[in-house]
N, C-alpha and C positions, 0 to 999 in steps of 0.2 A: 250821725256818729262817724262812721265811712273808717272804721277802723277794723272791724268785724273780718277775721281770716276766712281765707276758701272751705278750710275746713269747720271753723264754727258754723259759717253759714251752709254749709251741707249739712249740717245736724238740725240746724231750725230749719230747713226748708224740706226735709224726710221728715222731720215731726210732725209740720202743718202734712206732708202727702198721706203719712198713716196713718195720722188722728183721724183724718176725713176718708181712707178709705174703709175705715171700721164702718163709719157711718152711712156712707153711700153701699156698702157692699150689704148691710144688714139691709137696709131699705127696698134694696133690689131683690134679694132675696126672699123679702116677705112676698112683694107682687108679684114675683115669681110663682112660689108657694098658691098664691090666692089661684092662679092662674091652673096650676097643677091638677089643684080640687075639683075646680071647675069644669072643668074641659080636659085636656090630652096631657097623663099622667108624664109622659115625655119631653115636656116643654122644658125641660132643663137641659135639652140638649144642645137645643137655640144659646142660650146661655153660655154655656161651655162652645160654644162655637166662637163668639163672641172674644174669646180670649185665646184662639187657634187652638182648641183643647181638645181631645177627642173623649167619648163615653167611657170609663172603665169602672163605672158606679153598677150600673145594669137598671135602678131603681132611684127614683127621685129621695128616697129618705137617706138611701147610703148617700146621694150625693150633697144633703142639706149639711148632715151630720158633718163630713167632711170638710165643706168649706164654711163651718161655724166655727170646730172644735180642733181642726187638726193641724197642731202648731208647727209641722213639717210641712205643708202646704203652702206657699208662699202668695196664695188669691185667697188664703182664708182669717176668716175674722182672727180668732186666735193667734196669728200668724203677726198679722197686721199690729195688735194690740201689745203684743210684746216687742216689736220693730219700737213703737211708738216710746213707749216705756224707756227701751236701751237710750232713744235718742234723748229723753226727756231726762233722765237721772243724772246726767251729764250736765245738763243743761237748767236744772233747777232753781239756780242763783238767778239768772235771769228770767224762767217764765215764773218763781214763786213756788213753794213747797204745795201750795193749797192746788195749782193747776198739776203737778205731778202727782198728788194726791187720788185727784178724778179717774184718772189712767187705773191708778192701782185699785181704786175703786172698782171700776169698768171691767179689771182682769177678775177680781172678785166673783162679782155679780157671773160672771160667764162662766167661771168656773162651774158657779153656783147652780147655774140654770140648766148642767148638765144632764142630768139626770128629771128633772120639772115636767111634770104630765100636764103644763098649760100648753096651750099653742105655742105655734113661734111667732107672733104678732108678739101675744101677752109676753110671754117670754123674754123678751127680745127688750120690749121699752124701757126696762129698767137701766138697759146698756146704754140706749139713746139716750135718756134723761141726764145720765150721767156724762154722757160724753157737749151737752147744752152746754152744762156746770164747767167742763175742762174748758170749751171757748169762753165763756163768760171770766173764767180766771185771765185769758189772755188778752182778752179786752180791759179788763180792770186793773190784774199788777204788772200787767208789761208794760213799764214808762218810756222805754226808751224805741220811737216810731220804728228805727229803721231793724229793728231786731224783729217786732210787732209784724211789720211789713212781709218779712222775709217768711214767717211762720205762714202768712195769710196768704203766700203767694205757692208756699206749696199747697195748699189746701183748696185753692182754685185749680190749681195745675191740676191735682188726682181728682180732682168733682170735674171737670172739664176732661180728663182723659175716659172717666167711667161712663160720661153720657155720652160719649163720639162714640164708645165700644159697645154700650149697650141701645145704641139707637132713640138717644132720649129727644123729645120734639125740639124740630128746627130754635122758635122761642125761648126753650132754657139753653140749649148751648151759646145764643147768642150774647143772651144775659151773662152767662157766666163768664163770655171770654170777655164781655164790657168788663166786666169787674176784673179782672184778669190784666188787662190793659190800663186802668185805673190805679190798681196798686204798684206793677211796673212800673209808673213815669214817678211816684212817689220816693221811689229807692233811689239813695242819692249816688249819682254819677263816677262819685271819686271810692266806693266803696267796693271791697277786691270781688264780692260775690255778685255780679250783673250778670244781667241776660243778655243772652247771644242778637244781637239786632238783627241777623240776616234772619235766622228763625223764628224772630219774631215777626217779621215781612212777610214773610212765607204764610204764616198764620193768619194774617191779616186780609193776605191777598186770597187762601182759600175761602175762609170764613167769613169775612166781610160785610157782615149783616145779611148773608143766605143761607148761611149754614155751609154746612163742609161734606152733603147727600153726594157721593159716587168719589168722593176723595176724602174717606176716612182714614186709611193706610199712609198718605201726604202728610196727611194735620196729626196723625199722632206718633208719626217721624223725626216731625217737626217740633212736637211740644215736647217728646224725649230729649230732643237735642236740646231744648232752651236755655238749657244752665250748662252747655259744654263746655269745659274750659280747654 
C-alpha cells in the first residue's frame, strides 16, 4: 500500500507490542510462579531485576497481584491490555471489529479472574486462549499485507525484547529475530513507517545466529531505537 502515516503505523505497531506483551508477560509469570513454589519464595526478585526494578513487594503474591492487575503499572498485564485496547479502538476499521472484540474479551476475563480461588496457571488460560482468537482475527481479516506486517512486526519486537530480558535460550531468540528479519524485508520500501537500517545492522551484527549472551544492554538499545524516526 506504502501509503500508511508515521502515526497510523505507530498505532499498529504498539498494538502488535502489547497484544504480545500480555501474552509473553502471563507466560513468564506463570514459570515464574511454578518456580516460587518450588524452590526460593524470592525468585521474583531475579525478575524484577530483569527490568532494572528494585523489590517494594516484600512477598511473591503482592508481587504477582501487582503485575497481573494493576493498571497503573506499566510492566503489568492489565496495563498492557488496556494499552492494546486504546490502540486497537482506533484502529478497528482495519484489524475488523471481531479482532477488537478479543481484546475486550481478554480485559473481561481478567477482570473476572480477580477475585478466582483457581491457580494462576488455570486462571490465567482463559486470557491466553482468547488472546490465540485476537491473532487468528489478524491473520484472517487483515487483507491488506503491509498494515498485517506492521502489527506482526511489533509483536516480534516485544516477544524478542522479553526473551533478551528475561534470559530465554540462545534457540528462541534466534528464531524470533529470524522471523523479525523476515517480516522487515516484506514491508514495502516507499512506505513512511520503516525501520532504522543502521539499528537493524547493529542487531544483526550482535545476534547473528549466537545469540546476544554478555550484550543484552546493545541489542535492546538497539531494538528500542528500530523504528526511530
Amino acid at each position: 500500500m506504502g501509503t500508511i502515516s508515521l502515526e497510523h503505523g505507530d498505532r499498529l505497531y504498539w498494538l502488535g507490542r502489547y497484544a504480545e506483551r500480555v501474552f509473553t508477560t502471563l507466560k513468564s509469570l506463570e514459570r515464574l510462579y511454578d518456580k516460587v513454589i518450588d524452590r526460593d519464595p524470592s525468585h521474583y526478585i531475579k525478575y524484577l531485576e530483569c527490568f532494572g526494578l528494585t523489590d517494594i513487594f516484600g512477598d511473591c503474591d503482592s508481587f504477582m497481584h501487582d503485575f497481573i492487575y494493576d493498571k497503573n503499572n506499566s510492566y503489568s498485564v492489565a496495563y498492557s491490555l488496556e494499552r492494546a485496547y486504546d490502540n486497537g479502538i482506533v484502529l478497528r476499521e482495519e484489524i475488523s471489529t471481531e479482532a477488537l472484540s478479543f481484546i475486550q474479551i481478554a480485559m473481561d476475563k481478567l477482570d473476572s479472574s480477580h477475585n478466582s480461588d483457581k491457580s494462576l496457571c488455570v486462571s490465567m488460560l482463559p486470557i491466553e486462549d482468547t488472546l490465540f482468537g485476537f491473532w487468528g482475527c489478524i491473520h484472517d481479516y487483515v487483507y491488506d499485507e503491509e498494515i498485517k506486517d506492521i502489527i506482526l512486526c511489533g509483536k516480534s519486537v516485544e516477544r524478542l525484547e522479553l526473551y533478551i530480558r528475561l534470559k530465554y535460550r540462545t534457540e528462541l531468540i534466534n528464531l524470533e529475530f529470524e522471523r523479525l528479519c523476515d517480516i522487515l524485508r516484506r514491508i514495502p520500501k516507499n512506505t513512511p513507517y520503516r525501520y532504522n537500517t543502521e539499528q537493524l545492522s547493529i542487531l544483526v551484527e550482535i545476534i547473528g545466529g549466537v545469540g546476544c549472551k554478555g550484550k543484552e544492554s546493545e541489542a535492546l538499545s538497539a531494538l528500542a531505537r528500530l523504528f526511530e524516526h
